[in-house]
C-alpha positions as CSV (number, residue, x, y, z in Angstrom):
1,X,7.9,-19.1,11.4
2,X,5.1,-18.5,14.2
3,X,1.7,-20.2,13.5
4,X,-1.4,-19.9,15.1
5,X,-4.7,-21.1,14.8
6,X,-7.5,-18.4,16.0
7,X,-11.3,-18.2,16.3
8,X,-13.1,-15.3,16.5
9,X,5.0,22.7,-2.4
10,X,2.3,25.7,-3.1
11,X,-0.5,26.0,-5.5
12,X,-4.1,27.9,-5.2
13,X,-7.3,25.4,-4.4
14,X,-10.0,26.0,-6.4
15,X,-13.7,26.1,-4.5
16,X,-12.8,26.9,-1.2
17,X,-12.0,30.1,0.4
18,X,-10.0,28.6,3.2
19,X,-6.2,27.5,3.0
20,X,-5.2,25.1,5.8
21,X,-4.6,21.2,6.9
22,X,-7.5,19.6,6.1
23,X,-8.9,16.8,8.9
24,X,-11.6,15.1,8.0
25,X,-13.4,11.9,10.1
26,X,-16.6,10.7,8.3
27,X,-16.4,7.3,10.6
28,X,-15.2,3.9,9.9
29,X,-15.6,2.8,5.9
30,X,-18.1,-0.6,5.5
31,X,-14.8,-1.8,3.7
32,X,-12.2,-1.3,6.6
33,X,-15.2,-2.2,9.1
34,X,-15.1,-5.3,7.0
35,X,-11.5,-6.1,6.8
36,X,-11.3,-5.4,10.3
37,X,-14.1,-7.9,11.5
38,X,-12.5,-11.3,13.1
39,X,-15.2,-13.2,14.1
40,X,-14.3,-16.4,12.2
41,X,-11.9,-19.2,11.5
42,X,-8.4,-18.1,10.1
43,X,-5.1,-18.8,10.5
44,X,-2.3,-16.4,11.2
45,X,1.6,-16.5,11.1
46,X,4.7,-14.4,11.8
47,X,8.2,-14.7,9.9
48,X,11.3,-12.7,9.6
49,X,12.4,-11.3,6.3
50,X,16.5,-11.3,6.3
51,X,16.8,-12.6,9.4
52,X,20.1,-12.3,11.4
53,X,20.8,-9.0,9.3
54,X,21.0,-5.7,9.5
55,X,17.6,-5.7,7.0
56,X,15.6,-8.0,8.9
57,X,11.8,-6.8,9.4
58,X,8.6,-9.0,10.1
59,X,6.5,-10.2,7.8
60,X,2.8,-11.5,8.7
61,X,0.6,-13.6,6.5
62,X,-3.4,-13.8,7.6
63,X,-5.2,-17.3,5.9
64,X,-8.9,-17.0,5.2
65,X,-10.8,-20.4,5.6
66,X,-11.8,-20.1,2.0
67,X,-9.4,-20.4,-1.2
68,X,-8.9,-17.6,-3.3
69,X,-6.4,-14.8,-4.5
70,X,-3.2,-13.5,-2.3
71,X,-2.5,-10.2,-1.9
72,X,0.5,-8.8,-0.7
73,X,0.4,-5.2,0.8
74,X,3.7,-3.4,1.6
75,X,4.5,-0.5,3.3
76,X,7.7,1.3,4.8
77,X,10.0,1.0,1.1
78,X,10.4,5.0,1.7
79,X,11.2,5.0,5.8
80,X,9.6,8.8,5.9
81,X,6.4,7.8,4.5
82,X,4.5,7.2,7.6
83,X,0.9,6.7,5.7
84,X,1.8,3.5,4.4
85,X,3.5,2.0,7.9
86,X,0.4,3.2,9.5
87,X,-2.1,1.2,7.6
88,X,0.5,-1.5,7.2
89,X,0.5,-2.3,10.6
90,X,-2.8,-1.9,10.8
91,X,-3.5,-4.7,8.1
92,X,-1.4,-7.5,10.1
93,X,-4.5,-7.5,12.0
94,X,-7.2,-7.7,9.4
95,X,-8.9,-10.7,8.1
96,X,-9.9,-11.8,4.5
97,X,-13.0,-13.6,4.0
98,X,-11.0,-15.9,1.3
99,X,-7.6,-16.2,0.3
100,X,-4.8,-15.2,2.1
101,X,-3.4,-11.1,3.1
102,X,0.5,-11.1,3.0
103,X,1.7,-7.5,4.9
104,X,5.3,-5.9,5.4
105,X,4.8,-2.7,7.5
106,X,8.4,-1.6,7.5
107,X,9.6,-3.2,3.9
108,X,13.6,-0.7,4.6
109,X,13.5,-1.4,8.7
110,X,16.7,1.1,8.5
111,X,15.1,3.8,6.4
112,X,11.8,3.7,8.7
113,X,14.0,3.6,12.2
114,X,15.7,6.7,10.9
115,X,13.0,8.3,9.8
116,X,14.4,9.1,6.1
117,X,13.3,7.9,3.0
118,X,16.7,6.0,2.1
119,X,18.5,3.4,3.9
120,X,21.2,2.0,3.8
121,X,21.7,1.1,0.2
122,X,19.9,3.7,-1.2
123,X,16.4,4.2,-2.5
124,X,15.1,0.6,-2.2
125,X,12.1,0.8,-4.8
126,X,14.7,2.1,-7.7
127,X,16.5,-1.9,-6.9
128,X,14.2,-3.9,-9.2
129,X,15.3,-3.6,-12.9
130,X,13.5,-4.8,-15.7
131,X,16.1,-7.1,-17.2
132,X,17.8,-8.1,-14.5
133,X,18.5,-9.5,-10.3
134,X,17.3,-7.2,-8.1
135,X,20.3,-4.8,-7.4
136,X,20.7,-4.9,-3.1
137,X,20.8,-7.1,-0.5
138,X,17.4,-6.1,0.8
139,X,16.1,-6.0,-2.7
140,X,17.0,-9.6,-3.0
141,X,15.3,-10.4,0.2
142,X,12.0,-8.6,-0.7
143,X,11.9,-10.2,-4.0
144,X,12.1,-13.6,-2.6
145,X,9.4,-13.2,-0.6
146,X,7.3,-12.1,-3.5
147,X,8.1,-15.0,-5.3
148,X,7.4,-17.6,-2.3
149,X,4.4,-16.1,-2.0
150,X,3.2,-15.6,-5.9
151,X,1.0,-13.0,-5.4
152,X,-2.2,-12.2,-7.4
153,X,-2.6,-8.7,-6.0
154,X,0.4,-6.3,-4.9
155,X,-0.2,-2.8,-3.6
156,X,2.8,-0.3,-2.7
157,X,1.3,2.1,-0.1
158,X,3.0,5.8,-0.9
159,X,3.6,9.3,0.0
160,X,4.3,12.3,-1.9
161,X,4.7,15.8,-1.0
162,X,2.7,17.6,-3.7
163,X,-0.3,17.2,-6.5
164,X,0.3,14.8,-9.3
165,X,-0.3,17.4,-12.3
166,X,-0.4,20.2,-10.1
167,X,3.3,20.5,-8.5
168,X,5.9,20.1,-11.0
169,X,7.9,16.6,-10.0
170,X,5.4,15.5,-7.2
171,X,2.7,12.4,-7.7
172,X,0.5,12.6,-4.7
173,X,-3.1,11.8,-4.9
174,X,-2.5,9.1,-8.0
175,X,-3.1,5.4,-8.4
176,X,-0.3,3.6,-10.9
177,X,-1.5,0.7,-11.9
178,X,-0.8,-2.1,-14.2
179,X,-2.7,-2.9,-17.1
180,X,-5.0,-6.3,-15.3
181,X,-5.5,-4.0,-12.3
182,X,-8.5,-1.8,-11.3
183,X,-7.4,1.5,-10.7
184,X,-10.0,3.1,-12.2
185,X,-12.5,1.9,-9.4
186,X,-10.6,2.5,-6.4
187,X,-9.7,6.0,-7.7
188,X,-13.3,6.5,-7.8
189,X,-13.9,4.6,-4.4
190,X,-11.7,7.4,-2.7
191,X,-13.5,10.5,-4.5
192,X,-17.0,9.5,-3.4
193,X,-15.9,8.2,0.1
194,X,-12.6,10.0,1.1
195,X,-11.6,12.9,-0.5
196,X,-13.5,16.3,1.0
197,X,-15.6,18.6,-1.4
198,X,-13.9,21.5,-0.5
199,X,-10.5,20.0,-2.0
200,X,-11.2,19.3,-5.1
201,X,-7.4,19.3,-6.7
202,X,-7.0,16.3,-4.0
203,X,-9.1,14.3,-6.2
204,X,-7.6,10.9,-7.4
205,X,-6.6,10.2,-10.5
206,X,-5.5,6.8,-12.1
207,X,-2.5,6.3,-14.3
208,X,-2.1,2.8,-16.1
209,X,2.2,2.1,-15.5
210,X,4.4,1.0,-19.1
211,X,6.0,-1.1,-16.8
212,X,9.5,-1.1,-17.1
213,X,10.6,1.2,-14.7
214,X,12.8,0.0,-11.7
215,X,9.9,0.1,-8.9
216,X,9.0,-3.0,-7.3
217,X,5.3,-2.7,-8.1
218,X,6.7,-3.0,-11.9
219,X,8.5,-6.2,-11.2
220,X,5.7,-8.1,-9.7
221,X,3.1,-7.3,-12.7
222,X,6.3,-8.0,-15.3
223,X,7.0,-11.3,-13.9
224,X,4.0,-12.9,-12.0
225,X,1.1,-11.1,-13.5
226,X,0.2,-9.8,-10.5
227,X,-2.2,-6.5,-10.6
228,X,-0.6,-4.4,-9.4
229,X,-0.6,-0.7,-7.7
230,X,1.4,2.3,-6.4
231,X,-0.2,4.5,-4.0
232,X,0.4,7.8,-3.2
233,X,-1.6,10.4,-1.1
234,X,0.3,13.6,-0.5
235,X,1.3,15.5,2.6
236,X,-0.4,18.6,0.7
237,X,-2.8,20.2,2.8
238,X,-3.6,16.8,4.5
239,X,-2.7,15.5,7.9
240,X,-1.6,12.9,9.2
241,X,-4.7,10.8,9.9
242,X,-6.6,12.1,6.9
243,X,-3.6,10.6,4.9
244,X,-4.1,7.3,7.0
245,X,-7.6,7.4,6.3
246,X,-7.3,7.5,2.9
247,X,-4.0,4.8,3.1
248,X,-6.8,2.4,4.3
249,X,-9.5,2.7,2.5
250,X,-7.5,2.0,-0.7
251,X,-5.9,-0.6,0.9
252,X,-9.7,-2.4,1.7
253,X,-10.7,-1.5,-1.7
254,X,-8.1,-3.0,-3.4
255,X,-8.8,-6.6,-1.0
256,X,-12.4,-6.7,-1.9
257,X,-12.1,-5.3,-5.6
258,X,-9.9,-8.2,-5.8
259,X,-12.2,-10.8,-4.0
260,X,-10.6,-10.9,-0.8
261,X,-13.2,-9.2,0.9
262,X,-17.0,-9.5,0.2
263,X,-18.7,-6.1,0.0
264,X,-21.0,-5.3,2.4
């Protein structure tokens, strides 16, 4: 481990007569302005998950001065799902004002390098069961971390192609959540501050989880309580920056809804 110490699918839209991308840039959120501030006394470290395998990606763990929660944020289980390695990697660099912010960018390192959802052994967040070991050799890996690090918070940053409850099978523009969690607020965070008037089927929604699926965001709220979320924005009519926008903002909101950021 490094240490250092540091200072410093189709579907009409209703209300808008226009069909295209949407790009929007309202300017740097208060939140991410906030997570992105350095200008005190932390600590910062670098470690390698899996190390000397074919699996083996970085994770990076950011100490705030002041005690409080953990939160771990991952991104990269789908390879494809570039929102979530974007703001990932963006969050190594961001500081909590108390507790400590525990990031993997690029959770499958295969499925990201090749650009496809899968890697090698499959869809990675269907390899946490309920009842049972996690189910691959990466799976394994991931889960230990999670444990080591007993998070309180645990947010799963997504991608979908199409509208949850507007595109049969698709789930973008939800928040699932587990029952201690609050997404509720930070589907309302994004409406006011992220999601354009004119696109008003892109409009989050929050869905509390029953739990006992497979997904990895399932396993950390069954077995350490954590609150935890699964994010998805879509690729619906949004490109690839207002997806990233959106990626971090929820990801502030979930730090300072959580008390690892004070709002400002």
């Amino acid at each position: 481990m490094k240490r250092r110490r540091i200072l410093a699918a189709g579907g009409a839209l209703v209300g808008t007569a226009a069909v295209g991308v949407a790009s929007r840039s309202t300017g740097e959120h208060d939140l991410v302005a906030s997570a992105r501030r350095s200008d005190g006394d932390y600590e910062a470290s670098t470690e390698a998950l899996l190390s000397g395998t074919v699996h083996e990606t970085p994770l990076y763990e950011i100490d705030a001065p002041a005690d409080g929660p953990t939160a771990m944020v991952f991104g990269g289980i789908h390879g494809d799902e570039y929102n979530g390695i974007d703001v990932a990697r963006e969050a190594t660099e961001w500081v909590p004002d108390a507790g400590r912010l525990v990031v993997v960018p690029e959770t499958d390192r295969v499925a990201v390098e090749n650009d496809e959802r899968e890697g090698l052994e499959g869809d990675l967040n269907r390899q946490f069961p309920a009842d049972g070991e996690p189910t691959s050799e990466l799976a394994a890996g991931i889960w230990d971390a999670v444990e080591r690090h007993d998070p309180d918070v645990v947010l799963d940053l997504h991608r979908s192609l199409g509208l949850y409850g507007v595109h049969r099978q698709y789930v973008g523009q939800a928040i699932f959540h587990s029952p201690n969690a609050a997404g509720d607020a930070l589907a309302a965070t994004l409406n006011e501050d992220a999601v354009p008037w004119y696109l008003p089927l892109h409009r989050f929604v929050a869905n509390e989880s029953h739990l006992s699926g497979p997904l990895l965001f399932h396993k950390a709220a069954r077995e350490l309580d954590a609150a935890s979320y699964l994010f998805e924005t879509t690729d619906f009519m949004l490109d690839r920056e207002t997806k990233n926008e959106m990626t971090r903002l929820v990801t502030a909101a979930a730090l300072e809804r959580h008390g690892l950021l004070e709002g400002r």
